[in-house]
N, C-alpha and C positions, 0 to 999 in steps of 0.2 A: 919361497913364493914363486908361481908361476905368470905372475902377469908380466905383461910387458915392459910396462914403463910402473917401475917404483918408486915414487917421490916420497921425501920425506913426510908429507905432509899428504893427507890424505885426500883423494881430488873430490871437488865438489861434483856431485851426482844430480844435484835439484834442476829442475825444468828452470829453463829460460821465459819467461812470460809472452814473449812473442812468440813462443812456440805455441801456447795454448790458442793467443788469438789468430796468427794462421790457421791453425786446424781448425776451429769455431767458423771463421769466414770459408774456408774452403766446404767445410758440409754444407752450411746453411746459405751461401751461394748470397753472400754480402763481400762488399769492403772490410777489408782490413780494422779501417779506420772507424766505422760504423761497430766493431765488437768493438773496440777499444775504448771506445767512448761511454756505451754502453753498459759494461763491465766494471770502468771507474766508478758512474752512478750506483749500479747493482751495489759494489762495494763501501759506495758514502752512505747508503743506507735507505736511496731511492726505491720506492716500488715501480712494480710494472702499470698501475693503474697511472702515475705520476710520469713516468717514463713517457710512455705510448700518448699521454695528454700533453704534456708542457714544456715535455725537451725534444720536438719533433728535430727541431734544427741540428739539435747534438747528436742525434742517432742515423741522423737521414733521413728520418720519418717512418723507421721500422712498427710496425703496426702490434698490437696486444698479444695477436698469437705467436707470430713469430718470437716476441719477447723473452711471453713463458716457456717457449721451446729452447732459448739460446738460456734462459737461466737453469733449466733441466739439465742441458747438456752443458752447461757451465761445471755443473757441482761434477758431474761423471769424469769428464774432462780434466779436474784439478785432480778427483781421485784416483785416475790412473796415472798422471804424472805423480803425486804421491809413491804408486805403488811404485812405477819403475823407478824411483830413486831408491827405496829401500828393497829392492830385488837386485837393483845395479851394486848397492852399499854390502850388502848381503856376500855375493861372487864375491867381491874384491876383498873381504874381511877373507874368505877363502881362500885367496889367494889365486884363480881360478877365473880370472877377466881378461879375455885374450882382446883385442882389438876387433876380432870380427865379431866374438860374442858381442860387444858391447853392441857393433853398429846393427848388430839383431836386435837387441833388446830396445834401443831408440827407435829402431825403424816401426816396431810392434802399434798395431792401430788399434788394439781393442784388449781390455782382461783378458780374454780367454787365450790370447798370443802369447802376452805378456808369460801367464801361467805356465803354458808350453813349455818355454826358450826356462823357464825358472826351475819344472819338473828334475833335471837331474842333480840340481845343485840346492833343492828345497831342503832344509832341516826333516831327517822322518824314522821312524819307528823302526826296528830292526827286525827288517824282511829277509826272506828267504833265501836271494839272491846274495844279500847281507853276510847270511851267516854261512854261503857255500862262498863266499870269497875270503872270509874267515882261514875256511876249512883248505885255503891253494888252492882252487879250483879254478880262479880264472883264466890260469894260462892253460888249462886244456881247454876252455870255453876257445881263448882266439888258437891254440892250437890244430882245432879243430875247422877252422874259417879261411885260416891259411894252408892246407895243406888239404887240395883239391883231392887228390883220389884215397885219403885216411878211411882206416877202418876205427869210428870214434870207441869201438869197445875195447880194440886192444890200447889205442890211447890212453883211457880211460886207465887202464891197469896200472901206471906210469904215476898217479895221482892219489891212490889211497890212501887215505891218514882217520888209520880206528881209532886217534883220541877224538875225532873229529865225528865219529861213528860213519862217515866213509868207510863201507866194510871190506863194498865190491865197486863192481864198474856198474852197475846198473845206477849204484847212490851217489856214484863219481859223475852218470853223463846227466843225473837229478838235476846234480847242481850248476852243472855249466850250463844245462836248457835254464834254470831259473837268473841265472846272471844273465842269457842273451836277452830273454826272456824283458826281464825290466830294462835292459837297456834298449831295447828295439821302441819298447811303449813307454820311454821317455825323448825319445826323436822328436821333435817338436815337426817335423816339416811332415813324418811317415803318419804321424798321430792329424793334421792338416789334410792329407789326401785321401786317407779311410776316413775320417769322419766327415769330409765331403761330399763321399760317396756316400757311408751311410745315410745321411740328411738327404741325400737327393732321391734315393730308390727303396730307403727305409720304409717300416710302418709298425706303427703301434699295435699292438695287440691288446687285447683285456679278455680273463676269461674269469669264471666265476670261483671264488675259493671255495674248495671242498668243502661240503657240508654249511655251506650260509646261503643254499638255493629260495629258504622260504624268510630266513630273516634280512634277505638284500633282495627282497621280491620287486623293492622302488626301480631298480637296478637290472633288471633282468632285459633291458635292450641292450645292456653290454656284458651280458654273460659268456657270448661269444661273437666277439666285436673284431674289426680291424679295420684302418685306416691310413693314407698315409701321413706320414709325418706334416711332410709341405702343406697338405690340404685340412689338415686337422682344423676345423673354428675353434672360439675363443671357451664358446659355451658349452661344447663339448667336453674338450679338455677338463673345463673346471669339474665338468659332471662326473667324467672319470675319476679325475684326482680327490674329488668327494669319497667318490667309491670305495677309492683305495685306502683311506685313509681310514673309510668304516669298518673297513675289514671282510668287504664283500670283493673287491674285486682284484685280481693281479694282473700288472701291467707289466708288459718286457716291447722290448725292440728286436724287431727282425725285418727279415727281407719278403720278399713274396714264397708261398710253399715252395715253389717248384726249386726256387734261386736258392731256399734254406737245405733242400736236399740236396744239393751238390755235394759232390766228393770231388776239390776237397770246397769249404765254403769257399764263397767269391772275395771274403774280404781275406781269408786264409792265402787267397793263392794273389791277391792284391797288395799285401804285408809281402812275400816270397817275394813278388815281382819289382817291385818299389826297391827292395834293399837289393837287389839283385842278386840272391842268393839259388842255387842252385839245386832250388829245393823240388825231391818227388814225394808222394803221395801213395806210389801204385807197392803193393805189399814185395812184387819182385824187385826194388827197386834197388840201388846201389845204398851199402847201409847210412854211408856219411848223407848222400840224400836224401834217404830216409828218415835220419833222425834232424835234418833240420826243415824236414815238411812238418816234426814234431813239432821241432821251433813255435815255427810259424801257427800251428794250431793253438799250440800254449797261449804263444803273444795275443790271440784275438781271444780266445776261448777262456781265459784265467784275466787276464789284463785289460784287454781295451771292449771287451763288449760290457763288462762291469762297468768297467770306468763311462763307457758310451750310455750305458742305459740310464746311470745318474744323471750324467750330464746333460740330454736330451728330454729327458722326462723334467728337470729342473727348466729347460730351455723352453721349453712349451708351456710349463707353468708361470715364467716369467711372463713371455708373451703371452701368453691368455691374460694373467691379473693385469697386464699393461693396457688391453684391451678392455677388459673389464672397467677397470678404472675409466677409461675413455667414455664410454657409454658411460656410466652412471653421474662423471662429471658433465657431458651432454645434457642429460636426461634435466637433471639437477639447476642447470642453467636456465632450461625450458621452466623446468618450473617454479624458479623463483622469479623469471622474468616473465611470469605470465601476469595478465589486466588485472588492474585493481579494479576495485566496485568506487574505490575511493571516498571520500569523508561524506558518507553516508550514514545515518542508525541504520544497529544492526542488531536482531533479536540471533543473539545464538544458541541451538539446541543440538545439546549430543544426546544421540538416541541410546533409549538403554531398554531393556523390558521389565524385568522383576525391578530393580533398583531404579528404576522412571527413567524421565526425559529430564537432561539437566537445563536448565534454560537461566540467559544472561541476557541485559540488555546492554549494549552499549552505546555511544554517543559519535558523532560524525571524528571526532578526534583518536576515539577509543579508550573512552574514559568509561570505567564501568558505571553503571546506574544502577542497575537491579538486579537480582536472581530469584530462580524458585525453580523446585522441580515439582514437575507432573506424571502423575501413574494413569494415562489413557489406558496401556495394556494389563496385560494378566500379572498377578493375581488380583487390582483392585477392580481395571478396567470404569476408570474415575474420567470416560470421554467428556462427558459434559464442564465436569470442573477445568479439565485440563483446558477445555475450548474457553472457557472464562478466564481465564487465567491467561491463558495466549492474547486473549483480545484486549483486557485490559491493559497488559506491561506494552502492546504497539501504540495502544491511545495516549495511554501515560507518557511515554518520553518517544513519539511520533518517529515511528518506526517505520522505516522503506524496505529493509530488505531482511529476509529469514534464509538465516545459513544455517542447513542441515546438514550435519556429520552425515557420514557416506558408511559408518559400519554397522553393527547389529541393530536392526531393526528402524534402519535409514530410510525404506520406501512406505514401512506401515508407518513413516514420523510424517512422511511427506504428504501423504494422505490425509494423515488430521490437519495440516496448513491447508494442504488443498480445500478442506472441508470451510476452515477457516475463513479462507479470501472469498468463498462461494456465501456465508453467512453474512460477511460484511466486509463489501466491497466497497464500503466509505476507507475503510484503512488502507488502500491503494496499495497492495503488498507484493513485492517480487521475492520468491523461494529460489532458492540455489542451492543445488546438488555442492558439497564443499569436502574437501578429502579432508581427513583427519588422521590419516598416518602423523604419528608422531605426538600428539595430542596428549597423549597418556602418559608419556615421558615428558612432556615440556610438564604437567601439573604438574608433578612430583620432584621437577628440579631445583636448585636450589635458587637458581634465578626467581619460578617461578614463586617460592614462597617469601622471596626478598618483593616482589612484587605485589602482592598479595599475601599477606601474612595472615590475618584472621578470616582467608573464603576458605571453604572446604573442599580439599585436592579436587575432587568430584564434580565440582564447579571451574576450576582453571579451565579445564580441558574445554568447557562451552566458550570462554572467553577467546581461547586460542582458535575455537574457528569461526567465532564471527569478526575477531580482528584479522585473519590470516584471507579473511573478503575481501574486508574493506582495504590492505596492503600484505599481499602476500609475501615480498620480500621482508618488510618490515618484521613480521611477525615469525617466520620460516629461521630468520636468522637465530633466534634462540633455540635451536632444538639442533642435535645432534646431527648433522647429514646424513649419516646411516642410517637412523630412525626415521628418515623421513620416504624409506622404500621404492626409492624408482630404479637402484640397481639392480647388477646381474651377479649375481654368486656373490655380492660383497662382505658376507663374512665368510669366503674363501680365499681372501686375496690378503696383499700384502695391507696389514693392516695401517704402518708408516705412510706408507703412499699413495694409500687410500685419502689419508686424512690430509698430507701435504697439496693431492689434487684440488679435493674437496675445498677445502681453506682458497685454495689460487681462485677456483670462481666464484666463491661467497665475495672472496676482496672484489674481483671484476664487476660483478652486475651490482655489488651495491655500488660500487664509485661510477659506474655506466649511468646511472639512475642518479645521484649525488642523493642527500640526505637534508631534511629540513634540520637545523642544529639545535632549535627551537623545541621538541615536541618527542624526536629521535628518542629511544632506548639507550641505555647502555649498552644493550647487546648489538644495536646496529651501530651502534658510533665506533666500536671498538673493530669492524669491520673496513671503519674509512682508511683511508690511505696514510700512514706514519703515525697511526693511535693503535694505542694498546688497552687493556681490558682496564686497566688502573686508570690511564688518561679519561677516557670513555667517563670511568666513575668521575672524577673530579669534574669534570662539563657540568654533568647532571647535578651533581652535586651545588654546584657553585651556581646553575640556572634555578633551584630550587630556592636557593639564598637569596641571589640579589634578583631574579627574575629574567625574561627573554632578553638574549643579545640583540642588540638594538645595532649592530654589524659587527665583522667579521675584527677586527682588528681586536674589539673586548674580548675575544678569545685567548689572547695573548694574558691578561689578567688570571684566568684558570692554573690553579697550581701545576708547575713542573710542565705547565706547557710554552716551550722553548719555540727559538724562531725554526730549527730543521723540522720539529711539527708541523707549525706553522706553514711551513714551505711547501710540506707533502701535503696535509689535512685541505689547507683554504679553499682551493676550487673546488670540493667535493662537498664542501659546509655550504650550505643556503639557507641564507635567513628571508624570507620572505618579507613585504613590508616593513623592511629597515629603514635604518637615515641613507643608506646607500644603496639606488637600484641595482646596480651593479653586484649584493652580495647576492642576491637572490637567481644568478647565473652561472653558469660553468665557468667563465671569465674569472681568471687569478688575479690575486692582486696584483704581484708584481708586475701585472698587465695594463692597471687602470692607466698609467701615464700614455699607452698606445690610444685607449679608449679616450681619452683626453683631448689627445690631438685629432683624433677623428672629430669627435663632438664640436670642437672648433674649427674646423674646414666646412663644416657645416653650419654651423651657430644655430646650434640646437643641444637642449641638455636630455640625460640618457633617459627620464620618463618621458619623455616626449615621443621619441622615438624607438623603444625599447617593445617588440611585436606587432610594430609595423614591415610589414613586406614592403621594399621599395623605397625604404627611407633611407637607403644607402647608396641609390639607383645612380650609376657614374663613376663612380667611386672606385679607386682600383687600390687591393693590397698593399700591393707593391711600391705604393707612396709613405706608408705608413712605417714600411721596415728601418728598422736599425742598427747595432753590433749585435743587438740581442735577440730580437724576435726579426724573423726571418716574413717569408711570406704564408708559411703553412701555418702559424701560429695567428696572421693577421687576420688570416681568413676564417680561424675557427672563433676569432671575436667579430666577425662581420657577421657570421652564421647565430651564432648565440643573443647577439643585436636584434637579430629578427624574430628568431624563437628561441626566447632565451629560459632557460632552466628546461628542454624540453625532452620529454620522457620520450627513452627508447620502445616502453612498454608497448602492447595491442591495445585496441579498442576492448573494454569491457561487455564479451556475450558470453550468456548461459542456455547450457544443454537440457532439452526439455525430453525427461523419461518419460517411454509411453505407459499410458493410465491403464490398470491390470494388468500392468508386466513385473512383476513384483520379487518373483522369484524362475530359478532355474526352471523348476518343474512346468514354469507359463508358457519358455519360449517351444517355438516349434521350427524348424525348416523353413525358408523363406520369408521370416519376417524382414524387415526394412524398420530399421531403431535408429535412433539417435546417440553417441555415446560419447564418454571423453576418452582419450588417450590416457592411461596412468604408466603408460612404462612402453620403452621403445627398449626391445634386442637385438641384437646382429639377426634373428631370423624372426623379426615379426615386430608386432606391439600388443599390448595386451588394452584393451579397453574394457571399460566400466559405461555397464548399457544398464545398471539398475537393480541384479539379479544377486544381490552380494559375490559372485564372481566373474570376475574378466573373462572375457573372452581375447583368443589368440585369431591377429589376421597377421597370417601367415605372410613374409615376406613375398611368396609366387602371388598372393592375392589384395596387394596394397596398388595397384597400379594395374592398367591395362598395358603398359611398356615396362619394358626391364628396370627394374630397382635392385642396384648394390648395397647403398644403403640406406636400410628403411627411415632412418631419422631427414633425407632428401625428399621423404613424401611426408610425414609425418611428425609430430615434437610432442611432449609431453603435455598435458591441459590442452589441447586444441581440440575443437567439437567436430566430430567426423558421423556420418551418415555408414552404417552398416548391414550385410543380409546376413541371415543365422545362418550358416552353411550345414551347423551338423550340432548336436546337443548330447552328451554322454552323459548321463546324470550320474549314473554310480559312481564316475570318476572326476564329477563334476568339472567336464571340458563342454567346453564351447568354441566351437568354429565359427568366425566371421569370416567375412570378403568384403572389401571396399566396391569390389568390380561388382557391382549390384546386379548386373544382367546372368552371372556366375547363376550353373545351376547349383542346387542343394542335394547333399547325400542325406540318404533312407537318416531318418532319427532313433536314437541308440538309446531304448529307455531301458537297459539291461540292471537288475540290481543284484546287490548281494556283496559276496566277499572282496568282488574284483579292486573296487574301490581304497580296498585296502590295501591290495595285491601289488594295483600299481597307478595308483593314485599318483599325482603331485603334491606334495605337500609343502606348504610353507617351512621354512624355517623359525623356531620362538625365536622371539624379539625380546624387545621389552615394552613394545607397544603390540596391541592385541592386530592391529592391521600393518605393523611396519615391515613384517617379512613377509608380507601377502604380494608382494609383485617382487620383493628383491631376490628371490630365491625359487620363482617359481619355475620350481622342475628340472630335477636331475636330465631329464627326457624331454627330447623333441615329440610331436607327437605320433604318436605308432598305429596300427591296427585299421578302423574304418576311419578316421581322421589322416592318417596317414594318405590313404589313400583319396578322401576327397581331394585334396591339398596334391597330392601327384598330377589330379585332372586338370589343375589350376597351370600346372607350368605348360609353358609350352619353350 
């Protein structure tokens, strides 16, 4: 063995734990002591919703995002101390751990180092190099490196061995360029400086595979594309990497033309330069010079532009889907944290044509009352029935508000209500425009038929969007996140980390919001903080049995709900009108004794005082603290004292479609609409102005001042005011502008094949509108769209 120091005993390799938490505090630019404390919890089984609420004092007061950021790079950070111990275990099992290797391999800040410093001593397949050192070859390889003015082919004659099929010297200097060859492009530091360079001056290319010109015609803005690397977006990337994947397009790395013409390449003569090797290029050149400017081409040309092209094209795809992911968790947040209509009736109708209108009536709670469907349209075209039929089920169980699904045949539904409210306007009725992405999947789930066991799928779907009115998070939380479409490429991305995101702010806004424990699903309870899908059932269950928890503590009664539940779930459970005011607020238990002594410095008990402003007037925190609650925790029960239980949600407004704007073919240039946001991209948001399809305002036309990121002007479900900038109908796009003084480009009512040519098309789902905004569009927009949108920037 070649190491240094050989104990009997084999040294321990595993990370020290205070190595992890330095490096955690040193990125995220905390204390020491603030990971460490933090990490314990992570570890006992704490969430971040629980964390960032009720151990302000333990952590320092580190806030929600930071949270989920240090447990992201919590897991990365174990796994790479994982890997460098079994890469350190690895060498040494080889015998092959010199002391300065090691302190390379500890010094390594990231995988792709780690991987480097691993490359010559990694387990691997029997290469070329391999078998020309088999065959004696390597000592003409360094014979040739030490002996400055050699002629490497009479060398080379020194080294023949025909069992080996080495015949000549040309198969003799084969072999020694393939040994220099991989040993150059396992250099961990030469491999460090060219792909530096690469990444910085590089660019993607993409051109069109032979012969897929008309069946990758979606694709034909990157038939002959190029970009750089550094500048590449998120949604780019993804649309290429579609590309690729379809079989339309090839993607390589290179440099700029001019730089790829060089003789010899820049990274060619960057390799020579780097090892210091005396290498020429020019044909009259000294031959030993000569053939290690082969070297050097080999090393880039066979080795490290393969190995580069993976590795960057993977690099971009990671970043992209990490980006992706961002937005769609974004997006996501916006829209389950958008206004309730709240415990209102609510008639819901998903629109259909040949197979009717489904219609449901529910109650302020969301307890169903009624169904029926109606055929106003073709083939029966049954308007009158259908209008008797609406008016009855609003008089019967006194209905306030019509939520109509937003897909096929959403605006001629809205119409017949309109028609409706104008017939009898004793029913005082409010219509809302309501998405139904996902709708179609929550009927057919398995939830949904434990819910509903004898309504017909066909009818779920109406239910889901008059409840998803009346509590959008409530109801959002049974349905798949990805079926709920406000992503970007989201079935291109890592599907794991799609769901891990997803999941992290389902937990957040529902525990932002807390949960009535009373009335709650099982699909939202299992959401709360330290409950699982099993817990969740047994609540319901057990509320079902003996009836509403009449406070928080009777939750303890609930099978296999334990006090560490207990501990996470309580401030998140509210029970409204209990024996204890206090359940019905963000306020934990383990807190009432704070509350206790507050309420006795005052001699007043908690209904009394509990949303009054000013009943706390004088009163300072910091009288109240103890070993355990500090001052950030007294004050989040002062705040809660005054508005207690209170939702972070918006005010509840609806977007009113303008009347005859029904379809794409209505809009023209210059109108002025009303619309909702259904999806925000790193280059734009797509709104819903009525026409069954979104319109794009382009990122250059969301603001009259510069906008990085469009989600700083814009969120999902928020009601925005827009001008039609430009209408494509064959390719059914639409241009918005927010900047309403924007002029409008000529309208593009061109028909025919184009449409197909190079349409945007959805992604299938499994809901008929869920890949309607998550997928739209391999392509930004091109042609006389493109260039309206050019006029916008300045």
């Amino acid at each position: 063995m070649t190491n240094l120091e050989t104990p009997a005993v084999t040294p321990d390799f595993s990370s020290d734990p205070q190595r992890i938490i330095q490096l955690l505090a040193a990125e995220l630019n905390v204390r020491p002591a603030q990971i460490a404390a933090t990490v314990e919890l992570l570890d006992e089984g704490a969430t971040v919703p629980f964390i960032a609420r009720y151990r302000k004092e333990v952590t320092g007061g580190l806030d929600d995002t930071l949270l989920r950021t240090l447990e992201v790079r919590l897991n990365y950070v174990r796994e790479l101390e994982a890997r460098r111990t079994t890469i350190l275990e690895s060498i040494y099992g080889q015998g092959k751990l010199t002391p300065e290797l090691r302190q390379e391999i500890e010094a390594a800040d990231s995988k792709q180092r780690l991987e480097d410093l691993y490359a010559p001593y990694k387990p691997k397949r029997r290469t070329r190099a391999q078998i020309a050192r088999e065959a004696g070859l390597e000592p003409l390889a360094d014979a040739i490196l030490a002996q400055p003015g050699c002629d490497p082919a009479e060398l080379a004659e020194k080294y023949l061995n025909p069992q080996a099929k080495i015949n000549d010297a040309k198969a003799a200097l084969d072999g020694a360029r393939d040994i220099l060859a991989e040993r150059y492009a396992e250099d961990a530091d030469l491999i460090a400086d060219v792909r530096d360079y690469l990444w910085r001056t590089g660019l993607l290319y993409s051109k069109v595979m032979e012969g897929k010109e008309e069946e990758g015609a979606n694709f034909r803005d990157w038939f002959a594309f190029s970009e750089r690397l550094r500048t590449l977006p998120s949604h780019r990337i993804l649309a290429l990497l579609r590309g690729r994947q379809q079989g339309v397009l090839d993607l390589r790395i290179g440099l700029e033309p001019d730089l790829e013409a060089e003789t010899p390449h820049p990274c060619v003569r960057r390799i020579a330069d780097y090892l210091k090797l005396n290498a020429r290029f020019e044909l009259d050149a000294a031959p030993r010079e000569r053939w290690l400017g082969e070297v050097c081409r080999w090393t880039w040309r066979v080795k490290l532009l393969t190995a580069f092209e993976t590795e960057f094209i993977t690099r971009l795809r990671e970043s992209a889907e990490e980006e992706a992911i961002r937005v769609f968790a974004a997006n996501l947040k916006d829209l389950l944290l958008a206004a309730p209509a709240g415990p209102k009736a609510v008639l819901g109708l998903d629109p259909g044509i040949r197979t009717g209108v489904k219609v449901c009536a529910i109650d302020a709670t969301g307890k169903l009352l009624d169904t029926a469907t109606i055929y106003p349209f073709e083939p029966r075209r049954d308007r009158e029935g259908s209008l008797r039929t609406l008016a009855a089920l609003a008089a019967r169980h006194k209905i306030e508000l019509v939520a109509i699904g937003n897909g096929t045949a959403s605006r001629e539904t809205e119409k017949l209500v309109s028609e409706l409210q104008q017939r009898h306007p004793e029913l005082n009725l409010t219509r809302v425009m309501v998405s139904e992405a996902g709708a179609s999947v929550y009927s057919a789930s398995e939830l949904a038929a434990q819910e509903f066991p004898d309504l017909d799928v066909s009818l779920r779907g109406a239910v889901s969007i008059a409840r998803r009115l009346q509590d959008p998070l409530a109801e959002l939380v049974k349905i798949e996140p990805k079926a709920i479409g406000v992503g970007q490429y989201q079935h291109d991305v890592n599907q794991r980390e799609l769901a891990r995101s997803l999941d992290a702010v389902i937990e957040d806004c529902v525990n932002a919001v807390g949960v009535n424990v009373n009335t709650a699903s099982a699909a939202l309870l299992s959401r709360v903080s330290g409950l699982n899908a099993g817990l969740a059932r047994n609540i319901v269950a057990f509320r079902d049995e003996t009836g509403p928890f009449p406070d928080r503590k009777a939750l303890l009664k609930v099978p296999r709900f334990g006090e560490k539940a207990f501990e996470q779930a309580a401030g998140f459970l509210r029970i409204p009108d209990g024996s204890n005011p206090l359940d019905a607020s963000a306020v934990h238990p383990e807190a009432y004794p704070v509350v206790e002594r507050i309420l006795a410095r005052i001699q007043a008990d908690a209904r009394s005082i509990m949303g009054k402003t000013g009943a706390l007037k004088g009163l300072s925190p910091s009288e109240f603290t103890d070993e355990r609650f500090g001052v950030p925790t007294v004050k989040d029960i002062f705040s809660e004292l005054e508005k207690p239980g209170r939702d972070p949600r918006p005010e509840f407004k609806t977007a009113q479609f303008r009347e005859g704007v029904n379809t794409i073919q209505d809009l023209s240039p210059g109108m002025i609409l009303e619309g909702v946001v259904t999806n925000v991209a790193n280059f734009g948001a797509f709104v819903d102005i009525g026409v069954h399809q979104d319109g794009l305002v382009h990122i250059s036309a969301l603001s009259e001042s510069f906008v990085k990121d469009p989600r700083d002007v814009v969120r999902v479900g928020q009601t925005v005011q827009v001008k039609v900038l430009e209408v494509d109908v064959a390719r059914k796009r639409i241009g918005l502008t927010m900047r309403l003084n924007d002029e409008s480009a000529p309208a593009r009512r061109s028909t025919g094949g184009e449409a197909a040519a190079r349409g945007e098309r959805g992604r299938p789902g499994n809901d008929r509108r869920a890949g309607r905004s998550a997928s739209r569009g391999a392509n930004e927009p091109t042609g006389a769209m493109a260039a309206a949108f050019a006029k916008l920037k300045r």
